[in-house]
C-alpha positions in Angstrom: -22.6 -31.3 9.9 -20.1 -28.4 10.2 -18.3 -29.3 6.8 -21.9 -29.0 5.3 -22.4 -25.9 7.0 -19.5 -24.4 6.0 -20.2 -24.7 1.7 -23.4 -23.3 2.4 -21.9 -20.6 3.4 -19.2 -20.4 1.3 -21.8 -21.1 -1.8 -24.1 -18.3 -0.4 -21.0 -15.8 -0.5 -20.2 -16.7 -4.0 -23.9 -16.3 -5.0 -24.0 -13.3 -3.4 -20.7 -11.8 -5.4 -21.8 -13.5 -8.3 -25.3 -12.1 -8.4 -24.5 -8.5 -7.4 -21.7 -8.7 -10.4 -19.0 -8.3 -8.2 -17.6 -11.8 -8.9 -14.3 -10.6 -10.9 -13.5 -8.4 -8.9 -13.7 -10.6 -5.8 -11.6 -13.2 -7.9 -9.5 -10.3 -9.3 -9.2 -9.6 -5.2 -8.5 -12.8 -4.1 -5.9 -13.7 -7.0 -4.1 -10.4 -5.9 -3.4 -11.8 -2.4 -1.4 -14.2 -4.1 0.4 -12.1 -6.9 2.8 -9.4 -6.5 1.9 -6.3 -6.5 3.2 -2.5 -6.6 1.7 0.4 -5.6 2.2 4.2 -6.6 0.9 7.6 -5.7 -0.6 9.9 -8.8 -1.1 13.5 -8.3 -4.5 14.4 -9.6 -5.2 17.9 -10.7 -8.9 19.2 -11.6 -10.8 17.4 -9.2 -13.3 19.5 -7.4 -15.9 17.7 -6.3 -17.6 13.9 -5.4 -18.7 13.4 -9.1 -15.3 14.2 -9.7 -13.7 11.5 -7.3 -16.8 8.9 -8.8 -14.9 9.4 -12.1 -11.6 8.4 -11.5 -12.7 5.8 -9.4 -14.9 4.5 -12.9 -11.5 5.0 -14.5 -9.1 3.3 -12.3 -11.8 0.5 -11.9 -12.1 -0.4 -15.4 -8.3 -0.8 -16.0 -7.4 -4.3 -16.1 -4.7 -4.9 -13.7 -5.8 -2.7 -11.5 -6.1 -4.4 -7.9 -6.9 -1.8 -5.4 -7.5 2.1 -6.0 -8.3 5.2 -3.5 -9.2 8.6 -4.4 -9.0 11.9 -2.1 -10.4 14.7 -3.1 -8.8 16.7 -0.1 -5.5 15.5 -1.4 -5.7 15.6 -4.8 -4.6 12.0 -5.0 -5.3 8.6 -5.6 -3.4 5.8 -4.6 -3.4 2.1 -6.7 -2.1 -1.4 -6.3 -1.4 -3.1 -9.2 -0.5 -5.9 -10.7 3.2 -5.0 -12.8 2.6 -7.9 -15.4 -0.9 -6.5 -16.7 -0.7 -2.7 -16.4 2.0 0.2 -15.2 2.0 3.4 -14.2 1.9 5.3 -17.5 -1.3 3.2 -18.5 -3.2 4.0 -15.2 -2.4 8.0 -15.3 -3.7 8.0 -19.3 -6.5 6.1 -18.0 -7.4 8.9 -15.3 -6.2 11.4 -18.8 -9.0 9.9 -20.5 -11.6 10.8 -18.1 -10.2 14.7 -18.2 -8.2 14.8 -14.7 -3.8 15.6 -15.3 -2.1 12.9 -13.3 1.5 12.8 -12.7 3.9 10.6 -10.3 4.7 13.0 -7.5 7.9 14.9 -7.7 10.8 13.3 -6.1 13.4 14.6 -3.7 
């Protein structure tokens, strides 16, 4: 009785993520957990508002390899995890270029 409980559950969640049109990025998600990934802080200049934020996150969220993204409009940032063998660095920062935003790697010390 549990094991049947447990894939209805399990088949509810994926209807649920399937039907909300979530389901590749849950997958995208889940297959992350088991790939490497990297992760890099871009300086974002031009950014001044929500819509602004709402943008990048479009951006970052249509880039294929991207696994994880946050955008701060108090700091002018956005940090990404990534998968290495589908996308790099340069790719994400033309990708936040596109949408009219200057994005750089932080300057090192």
């Amino acid at each position: 009785m549990k094991s049947l409980l447990t894939v209805l559950i399990l088949a509810g969640m994926i209807m649920a993520a399937s039907c909300s049109g979530d389901a590749p990025k849950v997958a995208e998600k889940q297959a992350a957990q088991t790939v490497a990934s990297e992760k890099v802080i871009l300086q974002v200049e031009g950014m001044t508002c929500e819509n602004c934020v709402k943008a990048v996150n479009k951006a970052l969220e249509n880039c294929e390899g991207v696994i994880e993204h946050q955008v701060s409009l108090a700091e002018s940032a956005a940090v990404v995890a990534f998968d290495p063998a589908k996308i790099n660095p340069e790719k994400i920062i033309a990708a936040i270029e596109k949408v009219g935003y200057k994005a750089k790697m932080p300057a090192t010390e």
